[in-house]
C-alpha positions as CSV (number, residue, x, y, z in Angstrom):
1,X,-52.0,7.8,61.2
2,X,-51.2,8.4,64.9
3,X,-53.2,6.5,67.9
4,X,-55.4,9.7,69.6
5,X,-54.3,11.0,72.8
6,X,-55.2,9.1,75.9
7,X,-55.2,5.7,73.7
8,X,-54.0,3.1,76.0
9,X,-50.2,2.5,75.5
10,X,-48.3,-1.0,76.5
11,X,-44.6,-1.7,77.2
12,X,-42.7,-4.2,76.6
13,X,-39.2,-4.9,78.0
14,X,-36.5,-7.6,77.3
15,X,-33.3,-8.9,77.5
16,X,-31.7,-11.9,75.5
17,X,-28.4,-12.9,74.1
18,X,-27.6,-10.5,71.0
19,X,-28.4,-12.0,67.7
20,X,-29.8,-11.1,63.9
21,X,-33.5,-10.8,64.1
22,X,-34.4,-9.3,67.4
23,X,-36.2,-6.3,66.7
24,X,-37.7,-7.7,63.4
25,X,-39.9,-10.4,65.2
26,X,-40.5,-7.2,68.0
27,X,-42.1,-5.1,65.0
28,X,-43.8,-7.6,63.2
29,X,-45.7,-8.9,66.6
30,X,-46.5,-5.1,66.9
31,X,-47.4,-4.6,62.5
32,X,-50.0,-7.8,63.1
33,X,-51.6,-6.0,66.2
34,X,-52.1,-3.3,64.1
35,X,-49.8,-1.3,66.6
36,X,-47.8,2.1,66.2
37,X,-44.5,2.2,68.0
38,X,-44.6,5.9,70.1
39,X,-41.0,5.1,71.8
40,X,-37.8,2.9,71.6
41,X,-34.8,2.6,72.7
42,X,-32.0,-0.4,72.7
43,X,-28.9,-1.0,74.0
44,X,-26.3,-3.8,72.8
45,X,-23.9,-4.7,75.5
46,X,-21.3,-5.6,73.9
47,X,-19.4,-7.3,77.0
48,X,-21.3,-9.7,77.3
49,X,-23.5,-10.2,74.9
50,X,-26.5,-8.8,75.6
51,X,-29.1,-6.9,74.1
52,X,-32.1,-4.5,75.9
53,X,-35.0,-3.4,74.2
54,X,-38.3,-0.9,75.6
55,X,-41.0,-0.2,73.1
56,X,-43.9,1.4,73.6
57,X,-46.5,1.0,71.4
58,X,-50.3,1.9,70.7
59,X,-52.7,0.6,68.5
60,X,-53.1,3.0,65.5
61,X,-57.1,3.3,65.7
62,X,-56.7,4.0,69.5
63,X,-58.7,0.9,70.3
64,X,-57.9,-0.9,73.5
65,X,-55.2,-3.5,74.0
66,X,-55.2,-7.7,73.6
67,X,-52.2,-8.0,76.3
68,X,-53.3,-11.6,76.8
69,X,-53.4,-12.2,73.4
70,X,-49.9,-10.2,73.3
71,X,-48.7,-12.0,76.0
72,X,-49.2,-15.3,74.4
73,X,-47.9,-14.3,70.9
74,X,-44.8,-13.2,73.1
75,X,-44.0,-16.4,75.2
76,X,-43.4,-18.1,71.4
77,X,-40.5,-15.2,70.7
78,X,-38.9,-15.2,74.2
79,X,-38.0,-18.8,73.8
80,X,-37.3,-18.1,70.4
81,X,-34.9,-15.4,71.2
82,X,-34.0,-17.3,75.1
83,X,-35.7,-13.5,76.6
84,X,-36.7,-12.3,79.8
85,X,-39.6,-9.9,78.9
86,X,-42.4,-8.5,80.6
87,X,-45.5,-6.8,78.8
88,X,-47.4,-4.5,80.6
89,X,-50.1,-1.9,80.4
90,X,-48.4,1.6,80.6
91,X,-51.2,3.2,82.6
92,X,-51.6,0.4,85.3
93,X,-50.9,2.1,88.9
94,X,-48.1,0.5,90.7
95,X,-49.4,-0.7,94.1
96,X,-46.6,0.3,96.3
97,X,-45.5,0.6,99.9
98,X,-43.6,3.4,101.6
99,X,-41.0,2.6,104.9
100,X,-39.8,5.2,106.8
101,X,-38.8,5.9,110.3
102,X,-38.0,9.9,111.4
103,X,-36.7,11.4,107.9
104,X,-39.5,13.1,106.5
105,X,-38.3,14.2,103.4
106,X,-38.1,11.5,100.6
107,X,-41.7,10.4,102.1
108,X,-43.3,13.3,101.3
109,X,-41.4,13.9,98.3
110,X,-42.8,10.9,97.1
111,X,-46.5,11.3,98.2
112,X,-46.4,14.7,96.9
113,X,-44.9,13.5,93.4
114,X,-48.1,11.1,93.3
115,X,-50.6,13.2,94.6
116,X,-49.8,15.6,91.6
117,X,-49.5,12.7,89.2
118,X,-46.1,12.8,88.4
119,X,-46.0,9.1,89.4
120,X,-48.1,6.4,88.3
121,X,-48.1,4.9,91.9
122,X,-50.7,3.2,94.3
123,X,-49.7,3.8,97.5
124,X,-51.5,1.3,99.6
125,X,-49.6,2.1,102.8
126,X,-46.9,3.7,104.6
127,X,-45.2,1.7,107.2
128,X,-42.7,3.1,110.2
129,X,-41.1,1.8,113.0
130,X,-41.6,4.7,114.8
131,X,-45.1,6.7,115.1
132,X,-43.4,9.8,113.8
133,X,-44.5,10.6,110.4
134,X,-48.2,9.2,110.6
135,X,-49.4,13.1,110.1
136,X,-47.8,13.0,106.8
137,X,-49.5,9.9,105.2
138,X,-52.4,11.1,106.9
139,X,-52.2,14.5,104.8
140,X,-52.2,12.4,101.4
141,X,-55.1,10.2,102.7
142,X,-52.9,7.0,103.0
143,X,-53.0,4.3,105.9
144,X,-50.2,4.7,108.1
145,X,-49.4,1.4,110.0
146,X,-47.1,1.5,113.3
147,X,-45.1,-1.8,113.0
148,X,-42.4,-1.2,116.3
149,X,-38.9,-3.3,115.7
150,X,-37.2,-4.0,118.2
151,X,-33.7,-7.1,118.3
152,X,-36.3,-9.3,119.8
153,X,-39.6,-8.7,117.9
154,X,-37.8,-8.2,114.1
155,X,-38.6,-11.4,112.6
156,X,-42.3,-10.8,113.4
157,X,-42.2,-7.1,112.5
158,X,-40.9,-8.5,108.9
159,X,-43.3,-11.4,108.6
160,X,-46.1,-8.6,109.4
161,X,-44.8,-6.9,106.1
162,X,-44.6,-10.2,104.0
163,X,-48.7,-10.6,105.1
164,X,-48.9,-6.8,103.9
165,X,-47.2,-7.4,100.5
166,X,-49.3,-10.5,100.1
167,X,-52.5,-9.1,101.1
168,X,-52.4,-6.3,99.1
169,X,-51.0,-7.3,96.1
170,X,-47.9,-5.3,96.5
171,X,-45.6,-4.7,93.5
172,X,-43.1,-2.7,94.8
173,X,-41.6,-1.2,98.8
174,X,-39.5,1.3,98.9
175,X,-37.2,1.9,101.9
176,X,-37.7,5.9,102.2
177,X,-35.2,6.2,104.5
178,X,-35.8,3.1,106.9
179,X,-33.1,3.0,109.1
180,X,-33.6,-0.7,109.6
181,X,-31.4,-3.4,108.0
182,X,-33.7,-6.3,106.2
183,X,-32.9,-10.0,107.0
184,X,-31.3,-11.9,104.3
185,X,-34.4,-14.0,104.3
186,X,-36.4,-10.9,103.8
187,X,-34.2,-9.0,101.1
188,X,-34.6,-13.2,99.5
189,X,-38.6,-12.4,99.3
190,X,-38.5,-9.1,97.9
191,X,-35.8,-9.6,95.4
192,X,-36.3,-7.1,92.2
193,X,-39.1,-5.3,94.3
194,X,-37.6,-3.4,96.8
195,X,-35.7,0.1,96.2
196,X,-33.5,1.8,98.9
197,X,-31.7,4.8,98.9
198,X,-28.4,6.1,101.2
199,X,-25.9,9.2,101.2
200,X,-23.3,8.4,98.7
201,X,-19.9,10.4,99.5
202,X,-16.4,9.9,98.4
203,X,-14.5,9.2,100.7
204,X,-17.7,7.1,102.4
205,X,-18.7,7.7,105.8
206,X,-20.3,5.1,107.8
207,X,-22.2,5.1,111.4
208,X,-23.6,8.3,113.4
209,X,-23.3,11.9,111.6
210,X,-22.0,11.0,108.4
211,X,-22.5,14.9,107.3
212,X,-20.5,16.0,110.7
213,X,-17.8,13.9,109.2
214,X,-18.0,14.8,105.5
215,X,-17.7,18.1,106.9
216,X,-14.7,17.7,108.8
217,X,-13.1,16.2,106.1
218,X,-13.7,19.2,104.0
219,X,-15.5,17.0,101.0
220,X,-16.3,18.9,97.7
221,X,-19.2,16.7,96.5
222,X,-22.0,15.0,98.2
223,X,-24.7,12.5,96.7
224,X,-27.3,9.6,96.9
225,X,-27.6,6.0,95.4
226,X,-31.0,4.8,94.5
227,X,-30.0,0.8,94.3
228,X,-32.3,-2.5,94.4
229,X,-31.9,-4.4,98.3
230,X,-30.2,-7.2,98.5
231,X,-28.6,-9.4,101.7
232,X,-25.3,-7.6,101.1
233,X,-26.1,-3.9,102.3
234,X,-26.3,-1.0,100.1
235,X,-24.5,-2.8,97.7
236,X,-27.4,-4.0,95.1
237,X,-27.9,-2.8,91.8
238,X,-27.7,0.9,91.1
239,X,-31.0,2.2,89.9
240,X,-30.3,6.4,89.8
241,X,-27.3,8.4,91.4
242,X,-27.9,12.4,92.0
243,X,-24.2,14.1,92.8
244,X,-24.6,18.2,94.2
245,X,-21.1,19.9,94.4
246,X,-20.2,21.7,98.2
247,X,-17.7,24.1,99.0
248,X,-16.1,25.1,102.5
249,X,-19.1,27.2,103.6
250,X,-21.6,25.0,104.2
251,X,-22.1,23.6,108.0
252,X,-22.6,20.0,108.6
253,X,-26.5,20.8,108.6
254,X,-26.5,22.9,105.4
255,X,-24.6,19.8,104.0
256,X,-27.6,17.5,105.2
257,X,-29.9,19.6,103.8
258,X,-28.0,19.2,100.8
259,X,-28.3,15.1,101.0
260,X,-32.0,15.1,101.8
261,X,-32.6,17.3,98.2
262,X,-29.8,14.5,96.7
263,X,-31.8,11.4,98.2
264,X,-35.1,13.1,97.0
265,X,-34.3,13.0,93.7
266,X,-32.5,10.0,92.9
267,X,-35.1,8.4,94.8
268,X,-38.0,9.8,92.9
269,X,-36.7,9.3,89.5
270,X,-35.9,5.5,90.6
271,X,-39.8,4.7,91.7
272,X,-40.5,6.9,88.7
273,X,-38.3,3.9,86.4
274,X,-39.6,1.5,87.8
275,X,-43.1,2.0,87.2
276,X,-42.8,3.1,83.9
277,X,-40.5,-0.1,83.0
278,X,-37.4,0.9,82.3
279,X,-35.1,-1.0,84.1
280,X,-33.7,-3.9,83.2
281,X,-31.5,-5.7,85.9
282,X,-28.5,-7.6,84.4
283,X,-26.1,-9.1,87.1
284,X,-25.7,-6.8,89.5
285,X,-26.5,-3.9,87.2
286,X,-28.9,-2.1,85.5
287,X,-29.8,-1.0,82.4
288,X,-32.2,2.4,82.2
289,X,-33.6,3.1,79.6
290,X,-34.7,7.0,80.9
């Protein structure tokens, strides 16, 4: 017997040190809920160690959900195991946070990717340091807050965004092409929570232009890395990468274009992850289970 469609589904995702018995006590938590498993997937990493596991699961009759009950079967098995696991209902909205500045293009990506439910997100507010793209949240009927940063006023500009995440309960901000670095202190506060994405090229270009350059080094491939923030820039854990081969007719601005449909994409599918529970973060990188 299969659960009916639109039965509420749960996740569960973990990591622990590899060992005998694993999945077993995983299966049997779910055969005593009276659960069917509708996905898995698992990954033994076998440099270190470690072993990653996503089920999703239903109960058979299509009856709702004990997560608390779940929950409390699981904390016995995670220090059973030594896990880091997290248990979650699979249709709870994600109550996120969009920063931007003048780039237009993975913000409405984004909002339009929600609006036609291709992401399970709750988008509580879209946040700029610049006035710019208000129009656009306005068009998807989400608040757009003005928060100006300037060398002087950054710490309170940031500690205005802290009372936001608090406030509303924030799960997740994503830096849709803010062109602002985050204080260490901040990056500290939203560890595991925040997303950016930036151009990835080979060789890189940093500073003003970066397409100009690309182009006038005559590159063959451009891309973007979706990556969790941390204090040492663009340099957290890679969430999604998204490479589009070039040739020697494209301009500098047909090789922007170019990025902003790279950065769209890698972006998207990363939010789209991390709603959904797939990513496990291991060091300083990630296991996806896609």
């Amino acid at each position: 017997m299969t659960p009916s469609t639109g039965a509420q589904h749960g996740v569960l995702l973990l990591s622990c040190p590899d060992g005998p018995g694993i999945v077993h006590a995983v299966t049997e938590l779910l055969v005593q809920e009276k659960c069917t498993i509708v996905q898995s997937q698992q990954f033994g990493d076998a440099l270190n160690g470690t072993f990653f596991m996503r089920v999703e699961f239903a109960r058979v009759d299509g009856t709702s959900l004990d997560f608390e009950g779940m929950r409390q079967a699981m904390q016995a098995i995670g220090r059973r195991f030594e896990m880091t696991w997290q248990l979650e209902d699979a249709r709870q909205r994600l109550r996120v946070v969009l920063m931007v500045s003048k780039f237009a293009h993975c913000l409405n990506d984004l909002l339009f990717r929600n609006s036609v439910g291709e992401l399970n997100l709750d988008v509580v507010a879209v946040v700029s340091n610049h006035p710019d793209l208000g129009r656009i949240a306005d068009s998807y009927g989400v608040p757009f807050r003005h928060v100006p940063v300037t060398k002087d006023t950054k710490p309170q500009a940031e500690a205005a965004l802290l009372d936001l995440v608090r406030e509303q309960q924030v799960d997740l901000v994503v830096l849709a092409r803010y062109m602002q670095i985050l204080s260490d202190n901040l990056c500290r506060q939203l560890a595991g929570k925040a997303i950016n994405i930036h151009h990835s090229m080979l060789p890189s270009f940093k500073g003003a232009k970066p397409y100009h350059q690309a182009h006038a080094r005559g590159v063959k491939v451009i891309g973007a890395t979706a990556h969790y923030v941390t204090a040492d820039l663009d340099e957290g854990p890679i969430i999604e990468q998204e490479l589009i081969r070039v040739d020697h007719s494209l301009g500098p601005e047909q090789l922007a274009a170019r990025g902003r449909e790279a950065e769209s994409r890698a972006l998207a599918r990363a939010v789209r992850w991390h709603a959904e529970n797939r990513i496990a973060v291991t060091g300083n990188r990630t296991v996806v289970f896609p």
